[in-house]
Backbone as CSV, one residue per row, in Angstrom:
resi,resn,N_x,N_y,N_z,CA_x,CA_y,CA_z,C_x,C_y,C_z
1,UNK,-3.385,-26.730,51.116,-4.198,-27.577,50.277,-5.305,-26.788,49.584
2,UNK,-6.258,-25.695,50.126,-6.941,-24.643,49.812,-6.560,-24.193,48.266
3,UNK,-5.279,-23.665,48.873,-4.266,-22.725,48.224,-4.406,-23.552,46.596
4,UNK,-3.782,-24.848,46.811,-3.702,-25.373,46.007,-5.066,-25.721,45.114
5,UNK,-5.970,-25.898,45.234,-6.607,-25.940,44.729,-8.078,-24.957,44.067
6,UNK,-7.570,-23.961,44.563,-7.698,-22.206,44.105,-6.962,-22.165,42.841
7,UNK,-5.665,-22.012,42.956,-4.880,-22.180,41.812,-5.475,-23.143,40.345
8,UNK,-5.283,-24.862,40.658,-5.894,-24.876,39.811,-6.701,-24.743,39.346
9,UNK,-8.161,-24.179,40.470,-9.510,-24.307,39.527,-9.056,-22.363,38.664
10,UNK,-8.057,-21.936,38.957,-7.624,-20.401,38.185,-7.140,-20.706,36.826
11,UNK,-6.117,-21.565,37.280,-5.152,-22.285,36.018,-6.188,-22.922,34.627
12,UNK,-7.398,-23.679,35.556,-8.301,-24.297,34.359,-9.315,-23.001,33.810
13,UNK,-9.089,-22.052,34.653,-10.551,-21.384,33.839,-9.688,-20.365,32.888
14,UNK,-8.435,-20.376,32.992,-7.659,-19.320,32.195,-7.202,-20.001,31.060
15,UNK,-7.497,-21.256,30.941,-7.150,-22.295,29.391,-8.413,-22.220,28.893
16,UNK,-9.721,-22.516,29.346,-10.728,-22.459,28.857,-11.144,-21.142,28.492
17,UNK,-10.925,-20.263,28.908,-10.694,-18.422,28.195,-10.064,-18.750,26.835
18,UNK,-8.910,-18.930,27.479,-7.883,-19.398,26.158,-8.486,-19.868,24.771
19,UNK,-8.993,-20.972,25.467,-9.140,-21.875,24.411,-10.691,-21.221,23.449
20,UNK,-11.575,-20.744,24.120,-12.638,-20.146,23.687,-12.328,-18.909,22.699
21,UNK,-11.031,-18.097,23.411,-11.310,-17.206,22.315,-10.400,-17.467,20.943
22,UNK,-9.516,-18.635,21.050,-8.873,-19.266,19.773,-9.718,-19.653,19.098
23,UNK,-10.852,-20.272,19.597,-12.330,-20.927,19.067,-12.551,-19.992,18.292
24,UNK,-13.324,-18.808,18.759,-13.356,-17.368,18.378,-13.091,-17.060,17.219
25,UNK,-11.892,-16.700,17.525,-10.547,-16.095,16.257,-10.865,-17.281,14.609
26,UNK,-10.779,-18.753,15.503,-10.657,-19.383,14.300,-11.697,-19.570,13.909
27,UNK,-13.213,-19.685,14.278,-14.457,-19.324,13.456,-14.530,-17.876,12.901
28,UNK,-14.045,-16.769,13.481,-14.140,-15.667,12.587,-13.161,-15.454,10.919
29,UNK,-11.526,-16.169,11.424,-10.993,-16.400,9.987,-11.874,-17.351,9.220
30,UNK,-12.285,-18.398,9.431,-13.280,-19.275,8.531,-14.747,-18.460,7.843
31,UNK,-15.176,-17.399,8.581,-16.337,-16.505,8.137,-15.622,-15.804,7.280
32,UNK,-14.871,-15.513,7.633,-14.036,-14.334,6.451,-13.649,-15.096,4.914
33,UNK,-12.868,-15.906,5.653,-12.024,-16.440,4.139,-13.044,-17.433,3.188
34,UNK,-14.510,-17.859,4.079,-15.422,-18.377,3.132,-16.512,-17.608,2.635
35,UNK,-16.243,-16.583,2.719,-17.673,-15.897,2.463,-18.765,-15.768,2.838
36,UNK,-18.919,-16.160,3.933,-20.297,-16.745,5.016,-20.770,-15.477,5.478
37,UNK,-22.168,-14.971,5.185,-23.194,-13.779,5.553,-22.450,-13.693,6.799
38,UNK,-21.679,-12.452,7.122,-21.561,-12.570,8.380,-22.286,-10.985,9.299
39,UNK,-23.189,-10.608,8.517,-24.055,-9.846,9.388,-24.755,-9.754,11.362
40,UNK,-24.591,-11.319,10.767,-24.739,-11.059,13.219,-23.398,-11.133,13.751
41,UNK,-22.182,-10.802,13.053,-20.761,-10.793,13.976,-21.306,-9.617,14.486
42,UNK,-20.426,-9.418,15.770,-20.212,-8.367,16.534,-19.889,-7.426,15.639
43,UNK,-19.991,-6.025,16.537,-19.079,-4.896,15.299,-17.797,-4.453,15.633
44,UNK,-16.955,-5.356,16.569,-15.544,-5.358,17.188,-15.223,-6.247,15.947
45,UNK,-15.718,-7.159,15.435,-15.095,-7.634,14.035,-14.497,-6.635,12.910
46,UNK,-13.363,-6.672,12.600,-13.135,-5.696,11.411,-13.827,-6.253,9.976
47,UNK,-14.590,-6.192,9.161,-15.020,-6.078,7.930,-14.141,-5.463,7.026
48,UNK,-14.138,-6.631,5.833,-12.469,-6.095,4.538,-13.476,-4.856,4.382
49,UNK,-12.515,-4.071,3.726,-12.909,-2.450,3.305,-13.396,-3.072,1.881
50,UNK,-14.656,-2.380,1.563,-14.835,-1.985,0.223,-13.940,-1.167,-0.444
51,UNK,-13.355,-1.439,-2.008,-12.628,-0.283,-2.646,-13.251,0.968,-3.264
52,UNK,-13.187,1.763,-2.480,-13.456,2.907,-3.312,-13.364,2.849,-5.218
53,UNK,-14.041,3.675,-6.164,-13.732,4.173,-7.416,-12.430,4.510,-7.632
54,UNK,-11.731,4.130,-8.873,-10.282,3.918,-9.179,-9.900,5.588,-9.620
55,UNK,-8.982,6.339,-8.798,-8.459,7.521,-8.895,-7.637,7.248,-10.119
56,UNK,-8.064,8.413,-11.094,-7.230,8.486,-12.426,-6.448,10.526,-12.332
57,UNK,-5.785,10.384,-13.039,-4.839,11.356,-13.233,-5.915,12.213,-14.337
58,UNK,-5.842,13.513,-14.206,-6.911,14.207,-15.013,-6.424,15.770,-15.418
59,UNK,-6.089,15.987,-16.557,-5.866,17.637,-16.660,-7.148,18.400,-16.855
60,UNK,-6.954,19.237,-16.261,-8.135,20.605,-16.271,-7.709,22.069,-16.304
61,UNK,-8.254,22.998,-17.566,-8.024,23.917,-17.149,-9.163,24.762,-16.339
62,UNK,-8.379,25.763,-15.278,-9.253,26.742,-14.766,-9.091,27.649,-14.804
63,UNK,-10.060,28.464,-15.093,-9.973,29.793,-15.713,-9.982,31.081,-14.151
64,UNK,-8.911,31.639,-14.247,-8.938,32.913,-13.611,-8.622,34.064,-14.512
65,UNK,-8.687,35.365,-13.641,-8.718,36.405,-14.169,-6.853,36.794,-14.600
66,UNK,-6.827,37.851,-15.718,-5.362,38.551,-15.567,-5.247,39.650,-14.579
67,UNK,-4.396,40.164,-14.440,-3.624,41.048,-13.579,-4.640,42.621,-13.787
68,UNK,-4.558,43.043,-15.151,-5.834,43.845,-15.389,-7.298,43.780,-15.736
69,UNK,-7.878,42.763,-14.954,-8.907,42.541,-14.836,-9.848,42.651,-16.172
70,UNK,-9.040,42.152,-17.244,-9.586,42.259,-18.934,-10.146,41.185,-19.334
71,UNK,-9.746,39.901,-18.987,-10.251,38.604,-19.332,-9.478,37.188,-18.718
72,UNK,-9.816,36.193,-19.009,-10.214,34.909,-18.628,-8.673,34.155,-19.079
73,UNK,-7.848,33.621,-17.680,-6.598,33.315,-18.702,-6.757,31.801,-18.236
74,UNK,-6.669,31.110,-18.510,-6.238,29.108,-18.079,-5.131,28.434,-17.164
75,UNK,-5.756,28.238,-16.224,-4.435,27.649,-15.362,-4.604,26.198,-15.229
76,UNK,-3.484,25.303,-16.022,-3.024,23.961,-16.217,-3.571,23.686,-14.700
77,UNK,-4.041,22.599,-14.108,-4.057,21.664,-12.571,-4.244,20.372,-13.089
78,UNK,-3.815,19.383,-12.529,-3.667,17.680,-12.613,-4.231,17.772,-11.162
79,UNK,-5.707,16.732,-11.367,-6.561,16.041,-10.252,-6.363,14.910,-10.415
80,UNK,-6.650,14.443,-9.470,-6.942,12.727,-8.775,-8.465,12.456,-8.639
81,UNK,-8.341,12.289,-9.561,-10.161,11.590,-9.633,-10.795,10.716,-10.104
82,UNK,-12.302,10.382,-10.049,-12.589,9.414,-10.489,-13.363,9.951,-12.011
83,UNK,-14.085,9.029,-12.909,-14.477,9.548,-13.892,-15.777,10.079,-13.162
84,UNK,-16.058,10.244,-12.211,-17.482,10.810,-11.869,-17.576,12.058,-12.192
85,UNK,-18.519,12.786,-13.514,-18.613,14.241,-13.662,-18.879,14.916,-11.927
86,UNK,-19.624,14.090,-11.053,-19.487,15.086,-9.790,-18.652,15.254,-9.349
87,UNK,-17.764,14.240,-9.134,-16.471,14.562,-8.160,-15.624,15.439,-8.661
88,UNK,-16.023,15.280,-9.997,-14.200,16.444,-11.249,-15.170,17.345,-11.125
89,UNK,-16.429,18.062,-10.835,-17.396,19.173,-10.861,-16.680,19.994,-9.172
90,UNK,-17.015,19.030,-8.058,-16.665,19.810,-6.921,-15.052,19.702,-6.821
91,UNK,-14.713,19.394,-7.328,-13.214,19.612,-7.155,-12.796,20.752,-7.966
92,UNK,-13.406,20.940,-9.174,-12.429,22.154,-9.956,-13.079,23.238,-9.452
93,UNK,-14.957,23.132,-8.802,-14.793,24.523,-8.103,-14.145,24.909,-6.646
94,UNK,-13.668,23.858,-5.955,-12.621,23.857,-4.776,-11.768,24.018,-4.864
95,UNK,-10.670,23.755,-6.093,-9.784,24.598,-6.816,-9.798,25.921,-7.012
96,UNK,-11.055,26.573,-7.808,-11.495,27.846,-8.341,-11.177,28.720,-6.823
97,UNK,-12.041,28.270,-5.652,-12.198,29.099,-4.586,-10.870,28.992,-4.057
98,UNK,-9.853,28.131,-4.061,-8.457,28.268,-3.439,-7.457,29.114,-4.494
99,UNK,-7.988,29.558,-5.191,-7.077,30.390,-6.587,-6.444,30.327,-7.106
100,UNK,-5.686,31.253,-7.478,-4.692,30.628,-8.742,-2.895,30.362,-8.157
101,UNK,-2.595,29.555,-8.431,-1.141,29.486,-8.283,-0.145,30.544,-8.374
102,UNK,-0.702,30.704,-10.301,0.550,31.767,-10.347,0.709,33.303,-10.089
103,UNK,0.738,34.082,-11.449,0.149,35.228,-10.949,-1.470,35.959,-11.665
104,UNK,-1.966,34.924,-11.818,-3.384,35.135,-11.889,-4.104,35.706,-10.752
105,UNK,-5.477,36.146,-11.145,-6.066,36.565,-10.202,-7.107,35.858,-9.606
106,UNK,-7.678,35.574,-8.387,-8.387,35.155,-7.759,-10.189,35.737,-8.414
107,UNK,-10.731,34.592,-8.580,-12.247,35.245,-9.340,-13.731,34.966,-8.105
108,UNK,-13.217,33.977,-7.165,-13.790,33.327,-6.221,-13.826,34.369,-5.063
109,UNK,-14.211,34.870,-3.590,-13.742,35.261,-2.718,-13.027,33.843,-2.173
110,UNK,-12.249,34.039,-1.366,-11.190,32.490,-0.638,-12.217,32.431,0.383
111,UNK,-13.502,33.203,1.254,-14.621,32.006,1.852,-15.443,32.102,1.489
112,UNK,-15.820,32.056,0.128,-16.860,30.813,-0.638,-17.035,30.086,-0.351
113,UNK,-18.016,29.174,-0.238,-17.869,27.196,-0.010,-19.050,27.133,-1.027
114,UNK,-18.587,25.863,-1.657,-19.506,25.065,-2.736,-20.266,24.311,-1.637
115,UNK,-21.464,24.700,-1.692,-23.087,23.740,-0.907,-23.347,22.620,-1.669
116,UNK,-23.212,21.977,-3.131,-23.854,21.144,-3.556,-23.292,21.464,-5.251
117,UNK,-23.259,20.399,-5.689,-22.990,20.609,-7.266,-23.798,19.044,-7.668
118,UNK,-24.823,19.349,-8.582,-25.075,17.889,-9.122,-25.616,18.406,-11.056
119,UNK,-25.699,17.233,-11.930,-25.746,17.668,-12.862,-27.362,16.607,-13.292
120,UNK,-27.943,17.269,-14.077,-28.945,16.955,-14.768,-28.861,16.180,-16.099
121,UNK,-29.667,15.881,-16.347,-29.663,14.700,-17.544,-29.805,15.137,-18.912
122,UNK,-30.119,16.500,-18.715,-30.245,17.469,-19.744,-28.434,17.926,-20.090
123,UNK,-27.820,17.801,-19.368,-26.339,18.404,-19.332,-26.446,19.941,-18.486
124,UNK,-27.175,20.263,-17.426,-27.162,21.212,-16.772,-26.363,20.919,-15.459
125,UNK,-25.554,21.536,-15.309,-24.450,21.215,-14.124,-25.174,22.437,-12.997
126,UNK,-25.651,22.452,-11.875,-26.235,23.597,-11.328,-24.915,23.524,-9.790
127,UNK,-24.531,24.748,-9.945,-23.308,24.491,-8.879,-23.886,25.812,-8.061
128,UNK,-24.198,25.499,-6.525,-24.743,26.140,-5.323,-23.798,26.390,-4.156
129,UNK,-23.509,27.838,-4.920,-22.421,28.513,-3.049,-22.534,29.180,-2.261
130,UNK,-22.115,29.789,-1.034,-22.674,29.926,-0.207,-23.210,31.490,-0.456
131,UNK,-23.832,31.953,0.458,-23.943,33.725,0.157,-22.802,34.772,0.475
132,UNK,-21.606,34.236,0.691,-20.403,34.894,0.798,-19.849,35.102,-0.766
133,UNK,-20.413,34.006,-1.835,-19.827,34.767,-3.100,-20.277,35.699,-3.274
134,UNK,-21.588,36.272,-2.887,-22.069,37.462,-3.071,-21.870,38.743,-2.266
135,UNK,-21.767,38.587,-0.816,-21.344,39.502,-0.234,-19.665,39.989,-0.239
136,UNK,-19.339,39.074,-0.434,-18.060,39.147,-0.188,-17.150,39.855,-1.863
137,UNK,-18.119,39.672,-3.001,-17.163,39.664,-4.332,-17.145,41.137,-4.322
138,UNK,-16.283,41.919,-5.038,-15.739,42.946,-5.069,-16.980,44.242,-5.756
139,UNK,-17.597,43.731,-6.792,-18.370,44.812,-7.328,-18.048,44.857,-8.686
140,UNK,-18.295,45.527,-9.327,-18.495,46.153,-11.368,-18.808,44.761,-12.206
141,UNK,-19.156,45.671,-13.332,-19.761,44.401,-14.177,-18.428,43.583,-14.682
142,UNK,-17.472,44.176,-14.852,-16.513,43.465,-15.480,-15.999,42.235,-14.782
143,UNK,-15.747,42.423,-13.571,-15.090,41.841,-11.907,-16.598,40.540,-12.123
144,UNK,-17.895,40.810,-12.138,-18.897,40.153,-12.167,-18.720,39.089,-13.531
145,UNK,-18.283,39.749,-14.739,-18.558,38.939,-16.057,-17.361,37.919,-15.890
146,UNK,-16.192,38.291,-15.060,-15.224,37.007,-14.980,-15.250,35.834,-13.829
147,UNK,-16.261,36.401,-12.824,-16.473,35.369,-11.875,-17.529,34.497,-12.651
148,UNK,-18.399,35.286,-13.004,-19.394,34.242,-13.803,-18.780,33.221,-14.573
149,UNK,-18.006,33.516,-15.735,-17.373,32.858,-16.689,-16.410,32.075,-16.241
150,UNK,-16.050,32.524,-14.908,-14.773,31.711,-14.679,-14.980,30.451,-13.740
151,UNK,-16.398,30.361,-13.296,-17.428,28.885,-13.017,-17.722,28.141,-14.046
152,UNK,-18.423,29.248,-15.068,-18.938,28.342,-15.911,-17.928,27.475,-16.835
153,UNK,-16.691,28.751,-17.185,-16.124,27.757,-18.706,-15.349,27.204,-18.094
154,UNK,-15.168,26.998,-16.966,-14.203,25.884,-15.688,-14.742,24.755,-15.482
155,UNK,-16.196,24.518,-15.571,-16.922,23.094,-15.394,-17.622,23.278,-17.101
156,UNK,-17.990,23.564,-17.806,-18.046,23.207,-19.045,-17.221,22.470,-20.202
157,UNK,-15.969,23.432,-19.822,-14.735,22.859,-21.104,-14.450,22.142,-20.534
158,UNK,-14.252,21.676,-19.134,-13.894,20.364,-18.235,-14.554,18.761,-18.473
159,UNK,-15.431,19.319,-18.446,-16.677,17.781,-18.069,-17.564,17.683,-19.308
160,UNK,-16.900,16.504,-20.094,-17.834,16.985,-21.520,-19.201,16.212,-21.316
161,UNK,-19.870,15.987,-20.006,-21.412,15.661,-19.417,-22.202,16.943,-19.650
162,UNK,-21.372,17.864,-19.586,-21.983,19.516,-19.173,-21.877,20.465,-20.775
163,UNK,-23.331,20.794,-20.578,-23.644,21.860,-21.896,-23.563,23.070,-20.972
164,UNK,-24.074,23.125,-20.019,-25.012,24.696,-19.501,-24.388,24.542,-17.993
165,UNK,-24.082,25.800,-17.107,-23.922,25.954,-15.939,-24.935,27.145,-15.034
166,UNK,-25.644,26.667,-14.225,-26.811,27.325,-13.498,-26.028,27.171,-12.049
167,UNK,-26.020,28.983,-11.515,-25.542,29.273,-10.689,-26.538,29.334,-9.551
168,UNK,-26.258,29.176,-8.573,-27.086,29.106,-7.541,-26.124,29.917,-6.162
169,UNK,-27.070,30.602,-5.600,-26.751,31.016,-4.305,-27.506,30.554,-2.876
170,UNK,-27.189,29.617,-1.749,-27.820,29.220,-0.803,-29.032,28.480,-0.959
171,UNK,-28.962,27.767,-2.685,-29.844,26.575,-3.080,-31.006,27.671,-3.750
172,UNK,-30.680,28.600,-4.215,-31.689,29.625,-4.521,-31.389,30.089,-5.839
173,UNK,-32.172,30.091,-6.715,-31.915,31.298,-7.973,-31.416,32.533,-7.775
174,UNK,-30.406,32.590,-8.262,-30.013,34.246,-8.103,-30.884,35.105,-9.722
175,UNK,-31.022,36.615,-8.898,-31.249,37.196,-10.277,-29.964,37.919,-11.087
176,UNK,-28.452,38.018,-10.348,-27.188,38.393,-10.895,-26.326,37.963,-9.100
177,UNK,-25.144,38.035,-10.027,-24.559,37.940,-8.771,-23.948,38.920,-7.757
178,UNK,-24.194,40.284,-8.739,-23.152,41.490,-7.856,-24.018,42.795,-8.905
179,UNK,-25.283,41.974,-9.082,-25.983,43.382,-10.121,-25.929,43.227,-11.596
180,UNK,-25.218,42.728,-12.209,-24.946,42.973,-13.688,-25.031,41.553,-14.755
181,UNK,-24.511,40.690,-14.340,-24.874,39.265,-15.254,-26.400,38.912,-14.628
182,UNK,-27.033,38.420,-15.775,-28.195,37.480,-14.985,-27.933,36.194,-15.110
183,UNK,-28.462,35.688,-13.590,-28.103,33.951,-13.616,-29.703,33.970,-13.625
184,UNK,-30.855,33.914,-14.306,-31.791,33.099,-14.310,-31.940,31.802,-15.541
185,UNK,-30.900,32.104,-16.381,-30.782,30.820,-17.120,-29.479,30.056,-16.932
186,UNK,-29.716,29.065,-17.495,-28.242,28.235,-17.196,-26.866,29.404,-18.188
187,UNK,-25.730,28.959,-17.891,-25.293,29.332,-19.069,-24.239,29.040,-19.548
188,UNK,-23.786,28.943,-21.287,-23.026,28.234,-21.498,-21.864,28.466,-21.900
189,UNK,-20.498,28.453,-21.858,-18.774,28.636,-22.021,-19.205,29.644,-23.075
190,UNK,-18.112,30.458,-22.916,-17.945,32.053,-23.264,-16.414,31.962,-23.999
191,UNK,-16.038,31.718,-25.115,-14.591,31.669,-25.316,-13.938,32.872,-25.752
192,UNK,-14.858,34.131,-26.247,-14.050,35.282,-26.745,-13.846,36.188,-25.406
193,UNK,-14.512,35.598,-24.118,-13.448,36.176,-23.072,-12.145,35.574,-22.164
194,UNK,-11.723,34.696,-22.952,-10.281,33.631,-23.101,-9.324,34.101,-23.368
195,UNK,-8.294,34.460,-23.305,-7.283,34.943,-23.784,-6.080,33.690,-23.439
Protein backbone atom coordinates (compact mmCIF):
# COMPACT_ATOMS: atom_id res chain seq x y z
CA UNK A 1 0.00 0.00 0.00
CA UNK A 2 3.23 2.30 0.79
CA UNK A 3 4.55 1.13 -2.41
CA UNK A 4 1.61 2.19 -3.99
CA UNK A 5 1.33 5.28 -3.11
CA UNK A 6 5.08 6.36 -3.59
CA UNK A 7 4.44 5.60 -7.08
CA UNK A 8 1.71 7.76 -7.53
CA UNK A 9 2.76 10.73 -5.64
CA UNK A 10 6.17 9.93 -8.53
CA UNK A 11 3.72 9.44 -11.37
CA UNK A 12 2.00 13.02 -10.37
CA UNK A 13 5.13 14.97 -9.92
CA UNK A 14 6.56 13.66 -13.32
CA UNK A 15 3.24 15.14 -15.26
CA UNK A 16 3.53 18.27 -13.46
CA UNK A 17 7.42 18.49 -14.72
CA UNK A 18 5.82 17.62 -17.83
CA UNK A 19 3.37 19.79 -17.97
CA UNK A 20 5.50 22.90 -16.70
CA UNK A 21 8.04 22.60 -19.10
CA UNK A 22 5.37 22.38 -22.18
CA UNK A 23 4.16 25.58 -20.32
CA UNK A 24 7.72 26.66 -20.86
CA UNK A 25 8.33 25.75 -24.44
CA UNK A 26 4.89 27.19 -25.29
CA UNK A 27 5.40 30.68 -23.64
CA UNK A 28 8.85 30.82 -25.16
CA UNK A 29 7.38 30.03 -28.95
CA UNK A 30 4.72 32.84 -28.16
CA UNK A 31 7.84 35.35 -27.10
CA UNK A 32 9.45 34.52 -30.19
CA UNK A 33 6.82 34.49 -32.83
CA UNK A 34 5.30 37.85 -31.18
CA UNK A 35 7.98 39.92 -30.77
CA UNK A 36 7.82 40.40 -27.05
CA UNK A 37 11.21 42.20 -25.40
CA UNK A 38 12.49 39.11 -24.43
CA UNK A 39 15.64 40.30 -22.62
CA UNK A 40 14.99 38.49 -19.03
CA UNK A 41 14.76 34.91 -20.92
CA UNK A 42 17.35 32.78 -19.71
CA UNK A 43 20.46 32.52 -21.98
CA UNK A 44 19.71 28.60 -22.60
CA UNK A 45 17.05 30.32 -24.90
CA UNK A 46 18.37 30.36 -28.46
CA UNK A 47 17.87 34.02 -29.93
CA UNK A 48 17.10 34.15 -34.10
CA UNK A 49 20.61 35.11 -35.44
CA UNK A 50 20.99 38.52 -36.73
CA UNK A 51 22.02 38.53 -40.59
CA UNK A 52 25.20 39.46 -41.17
CA UNK A 53 26.01 42.18 -44.40
CA UNK A 54 25.06 40.61 -47.82
CA UNK A 55 28.37 38.86 -49.36
CA UNK A 56 28.74 40.07 -53.01
CA UNK A 57 31.12 38.59 -55.60
CA UNK A 58 34.02 41.20 -56.22
CA UNK A 59 37.06 41.27 -58.75
CA UNK A 60 40.35 42.67 -57.59
CA UNK A 61 43.49 43.00 -58.93
CA UNK A 62 46.71 42.34 -56.85
CA UNK A 63 49.71 43.37 -57.69
CA UNK A 64 52.86 41.12 -57.26
CA UNK A 65 56.20 41.15 -58.45
CA UNK A 66 57.66 39.32 -61.96
CA UNK A 67 60.09 36.61 -61.93
CA UNK A 68 62.96 39.35 -62.48
CA UNK A 69 62.18 41.45 -59.95
CA UNK A 70 61.54 44.56 -62.64
CA UNK A 71 57.99 45.48 -61.89
CA UNK A 72 54.44 45.16 -60.71
CA UNK A 73 52.34 42.46 -62.68
CA UNK A 74 48.22 41.97 -61.67
CA UNK A 75 46.84 38.92 -60.41
CA UNK A 76 42.91 38.52 -61.27
CA UNK A 77 41.22 37.14 -57.41
CA UNK A 78 37.24 37.03 -56.97
CA UNK A 79 36.32 37.87 -53.09
CA UNK A 80 33.28 37.38 -51.12
CA UNK A 81 32.53 40.48 -49.62
CA UNK A 82 30.65 43.00 -48.41
CA UNK A 83 30.67 46.59 -49.91
CA UNK A 84 32.57 47.61 -46.74
CA UNK A 85 35.90 49.47 -48.05
CA UNK A 86 37.30 47.69 -44.68
CA UNK A 87 36.54 44.35 -45.16
CA UNK A 88 37.71 44.43 -49.27
CA UNK A 89 40.89 46.56 -47.51
CA UNK A 90 41.86 43.50 -45.03
CA UNK A 91 41.14 40.97 -47.28
CA UNK A 92 43.21 42.00 -50.38
CA UNK A 93 46.09 42.58 -47.93
CA UNK A 94 45.50 38.84 -46.57
CA UNK A 95 45.59 37.87 -50.00
CA UNK A 96 48.85 40.02 -50.72
CA UNK A 97 50.61 38.17 -47.62
CA UNK A 98 49.39 34.57 -48.87
CA UNK A 99 50.91 35.38 -52.52
CA UNK A 100 50.56 34.86 -55.68
CA UNK A 101 48.97 31.85 -57.29
CA UNK A 102 50.74 31.73 -60.32
CA UNK A 103 54.13 32.27 -61.16
CA UNK A 104 54.44 35.62 -59.71
CA UNK A 105 56.43 36.59 -57.03
CA UNK A 106 55.65 36.93 -53.48
CA UNK A 107 56.12 40.92 -52.36
CA UNK A 108 54.81 40.25 -48.67
CA UNK A 109 57.11 37.94 -46.34
CA UNK A 110 54.25 34.77 -45.79
CA UNK A 111 54.56 35.91 -41.69
CA UNK A 112 53.42 39.26 -42.03
CA UNK A 113 50.09 39.80 -40.29
CA UNK A 114 47.92 42.87 -41.01
CA UNK A 115 47.34 44.58 -37.17
CA UNK A 116 44.60 46.94 -38.29
CA UNK A 117 43.52 48.61 -41.58
CA UNK A 118 40.94 51.51 -41.25
CA UNK A 119 40.39 54.38 -43.69
CA UNK A 120 39.94 58.10 -43.08
CA UNK A 121 37.51 60.49 -44.38
CA UNK A 122 40.07 62.20 -46.22
CA UNK A 123 40.47 58.86 -48.45
CA UNK A 124 43.64 57.78 -46.48
CA UNK A 125 43.55 54.01 -46.09
CA UNK A 126 46.47 53.55 -43.27
CA UNK A 127 47.20 49.70 -43.33
CA UNK A 128 49.44 48.53 -40.00
CA UNK A 129 51.69 45.20 -40.09
CA UNK A 130 53.44 43.55 -37.99
CA UNK A 131 57.40 44.16 -37.62
CA UNK A 132 58.11 40.95 -39.49
CA UNK A 133 57.46 42.94 -42.83
CA UNK A 134 60.43 44.56 -41.92
CA UNK A 135 62.66 42.13 -40.54
CA UNK A 136 61.84 39.56 -42.45
CA UNK A 137 61.75 41.43 -46.29
CA UNK A 138 64.68 40.65 -48.31
CA UNK A 139 66.64 44.03 -48.78
CA UNK A 140 67.51 46.60 -52.07
CA UNK A 141 65.66 49.42 -53.15
CA UNK A 142 64.12 47.74 -55.97
CA UNK A 143 62.72 44.47 -53.79
CA UNK A 144 61.58 47.66 -51.36
CA UNK A 145 59.90 49.89 -54.35
CA UNK A 146 57.64 46.70 -55.21
CA UNK A 147 56.57 45.80 -51.76
CA UNK A 148 55.66 49.32 -51.26
CA UNK A 149 53.68 49.61 -54.47
CA UNK A 150 52.40 46.38 -54.30
CA UNK A 151 50.20 47.53 -50.90
CA UNK A 152 49.55 50.54 -52.11
CA UNK A 153 48.25 50.12 -55.88
CA UNK A 154 46.48 46.81 -54.39
CA UNK A 155 44.16 48.86 -52.00
CA UNK A 156 44.02 52.02 -54.15
CA UNK A 157 42.97 50.74 -57.70
CA UNK A 158 40.72 48.40 -55.55
CA UNK A 159 38.60 50.57 -53.26
CA UNK A 160 37.59 53.66 -55.08
CA UNK A 161 37.05 55.19 -51.03
CA UNK A 162 40.95 55.32 -51.19
CA UNK A 163 43.18 58.22 -52.70
CA UNK A 164 46.44 57.67 -50.52
CA UNK A 165 47.93 54.54 -48.66
CA UNK A 166 49.97 55.20 -45.26
CA UNK A 167 52.02 52.37 -44.22
CA UNK A 168 52.44 51.61 -40.82
CA UNK A 169 54.64 49.25 -38.87
CA UNK A 170 53.42 47.97 -35.19
CA UNK A 171 50.86 51.08 -35.24
CA UNK A 172 53.96 53.29 -35.77
CA UNK A 173 55.24 55.55 -38.60
CA UNK A 174 57.85 54.03 -40.38
CA UNK A 175 60.68 56.23 -41.84
CA UNK A 176 61.20 53.40 -45.01
CA UNK A 177 60.62 50.04 -44.89
CA UNK A 178 64.00 48.23 -45.68
CA UNK A 179 66.02 51.77 -46.04
CA UNK A 180 65.06 53.21 -49.35
CA UNK A 181 61.22 54.29 -49.94
CA UNK A 182 59.98 56.78 -47.39
CA UNK A 183 56.65 56.00 -45.75
CA UNK A 184 56.27 59.35 -43.89
CA UNK A 185 53.57 60.41 -46.26
CA UNK A 186 50.65 58.59 -47.41
CA UNK A 187 51.09 57.42 -50.85
CA UNK A 188 49.40 57.22 -53.91
CA UNK A 189 49.12 54.22 -56.98
CA UNK A 190 52.22 54.21 -59.06
CA UNK A 191 51.12 52.89 -62.62
CA UNK A 192 54.43 53.21 -64.70
CA UNK A 193 55.64 50.41 -62.39
CA UNK A 194 52.68 48.07 -63.89
CA UNK A 195 53.46 46.11 -66.48
Amino acid sequence: MASNRLLFRMAAAASLISLAGAGYLLFIRYVEKNNVDSGWIPKMVSQKPVPGPKKNKKTVYLYFSDEKNSYLVSEERILFVSEDPLEIGKTIISDLIQGPRGNLVRTIPGDATLNAFYLSKDGTAFVDFSDTIREKHPGGSQTELLTVYSIVNSIALNIPQVQRVKILIEGRESLTLAGHIDLTSPLSADMIIIR
